[in-house]
C-alpha positions in Angstrom: -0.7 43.1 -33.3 1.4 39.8 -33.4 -0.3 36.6 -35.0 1.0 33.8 -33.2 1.5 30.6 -35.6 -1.0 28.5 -36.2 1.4 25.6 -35.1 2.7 27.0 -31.9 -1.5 27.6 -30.9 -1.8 23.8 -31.0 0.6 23.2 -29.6 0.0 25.2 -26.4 -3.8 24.0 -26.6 -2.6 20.3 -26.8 -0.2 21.0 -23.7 -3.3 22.7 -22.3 -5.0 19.9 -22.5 -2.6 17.2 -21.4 -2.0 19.6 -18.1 -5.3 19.8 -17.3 -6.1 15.7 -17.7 -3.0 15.1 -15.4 -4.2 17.6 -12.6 -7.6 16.1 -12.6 -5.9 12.5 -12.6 -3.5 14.1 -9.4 -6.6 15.5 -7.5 -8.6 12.5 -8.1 -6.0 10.3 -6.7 -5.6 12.5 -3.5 -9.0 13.1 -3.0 -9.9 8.9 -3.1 -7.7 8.3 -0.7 -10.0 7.6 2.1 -12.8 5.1 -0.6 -9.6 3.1 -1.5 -8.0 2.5 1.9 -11.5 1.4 3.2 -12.3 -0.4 0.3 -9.0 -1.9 1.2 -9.6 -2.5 4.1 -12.8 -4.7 3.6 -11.2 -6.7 1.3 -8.6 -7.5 3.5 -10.8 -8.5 5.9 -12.8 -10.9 3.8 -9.8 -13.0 3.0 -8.4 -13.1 6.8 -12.3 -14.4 7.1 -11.6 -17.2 4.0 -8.6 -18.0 5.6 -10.2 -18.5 9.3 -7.9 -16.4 10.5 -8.9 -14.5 13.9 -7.4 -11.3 13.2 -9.3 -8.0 11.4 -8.5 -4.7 10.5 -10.3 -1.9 12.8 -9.5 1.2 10.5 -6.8 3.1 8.7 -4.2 4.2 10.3 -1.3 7.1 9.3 1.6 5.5 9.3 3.8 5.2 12.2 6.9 5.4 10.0 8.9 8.8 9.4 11.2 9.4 6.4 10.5 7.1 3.1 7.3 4.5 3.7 7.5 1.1 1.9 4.2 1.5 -0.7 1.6 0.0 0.9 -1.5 0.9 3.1 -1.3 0.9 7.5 -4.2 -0.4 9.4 -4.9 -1.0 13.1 -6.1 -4.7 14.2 -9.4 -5.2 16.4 -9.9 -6.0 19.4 -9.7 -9.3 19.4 -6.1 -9.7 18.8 -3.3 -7.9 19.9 -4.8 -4.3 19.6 -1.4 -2.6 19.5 -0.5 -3.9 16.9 -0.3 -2.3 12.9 -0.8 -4.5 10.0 0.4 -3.4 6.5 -0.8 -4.4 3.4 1.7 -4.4 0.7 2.6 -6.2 -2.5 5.8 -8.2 -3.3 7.1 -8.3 -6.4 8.4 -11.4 -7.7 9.3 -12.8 -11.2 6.7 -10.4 -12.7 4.0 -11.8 -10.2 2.3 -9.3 -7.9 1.7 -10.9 -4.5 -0.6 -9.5 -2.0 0.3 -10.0 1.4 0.0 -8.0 4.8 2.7 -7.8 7.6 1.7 -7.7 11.3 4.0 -5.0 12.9 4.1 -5.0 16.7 4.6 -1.4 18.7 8.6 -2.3 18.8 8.5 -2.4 15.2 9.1 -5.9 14.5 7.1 -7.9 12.0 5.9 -11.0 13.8 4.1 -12.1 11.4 3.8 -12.4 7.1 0.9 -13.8 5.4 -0.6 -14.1 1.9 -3.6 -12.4 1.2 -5.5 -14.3 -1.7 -5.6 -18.1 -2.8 -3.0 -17.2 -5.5 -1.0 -15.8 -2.8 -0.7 -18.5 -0.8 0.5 -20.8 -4.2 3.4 -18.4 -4.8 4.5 -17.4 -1.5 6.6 -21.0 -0.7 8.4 -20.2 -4.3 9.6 -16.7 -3.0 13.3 -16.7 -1.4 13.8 -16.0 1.8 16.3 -13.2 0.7 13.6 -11.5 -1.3 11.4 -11.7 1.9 14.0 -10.4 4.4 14.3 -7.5 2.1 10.7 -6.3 2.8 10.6 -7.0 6.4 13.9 -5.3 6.5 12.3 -2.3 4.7 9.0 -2.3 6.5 11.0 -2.4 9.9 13.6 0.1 9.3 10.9 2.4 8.1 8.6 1.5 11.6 12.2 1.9 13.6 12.6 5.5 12.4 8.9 6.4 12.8 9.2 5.2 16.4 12.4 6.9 17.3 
């Protein structure tokens, strides 16, 4: 019978290990999809409440985008606003700052409108340039245009 080296043992229980941990991580991820969007999703909706803003996310949505999607989560508005119309949330990334903000995205695919999501949000969003912005509603567009098509 062959002894396999002590060394080589660890090392394949450590890899065992470390495979196992990142499976678990993968399938916990996956399966939590549905908690975090809603979670999400209320959250969202209690800042357009600070805000006074009328609009308010009904549910997640799939989104309506085909090839690479922008990293961010699609919801359908209520009622009470133009119901055929998407909002994403999303984060920009500027100077090392995160910046919540959701995108209203009409059924053409346009984004009509862009707005902070948080009081921190609001601060930075004046400082961002408008290149830096166009860059996200060009992303979020294309990637609506080609879902649409």
């Amino acid at each position: 019978m062959i002894t396999i080296a002590p060394a080589l043992k660890d090392k394949a229980i450590l890899l065992g290990w470390i495979t196992g941990l990142l499976l678990a991580a993968i399938l916990l991820w996956a399966l939590s999809f549905n908690f975090r969007s809603m979670r999400l999703m209320h959250t969202a909706n209690r800042i357009l409440v600070s805000m006074n803003d009328e609009r308010r996310l009904a549910a997640p949505v799939s989104p309506p985008v085909a090839g690479p999607v922008p990293i961010g989560n699609w919801y359908r508005l209520a009622e009470p606003t133009d119901a055929d119309s998407w909002f994403f949330v999303f984060v920009i990334m500027w100077n090392g700052i995160l910046v919540p903000c959701g995108a209203q995205v009409n059924t053409d695919g346009q984004v009509t409108d862009i707005l902070p999501l948080g009081s921190h949000a609001k601060k930075v969003i004046d400082r961002i340039p408008q290149g830096i912005m166009h860059m996200y509603i060009n992303r979020i567009e294309s990637a609506v245009i080609r879902g649409i098509e």
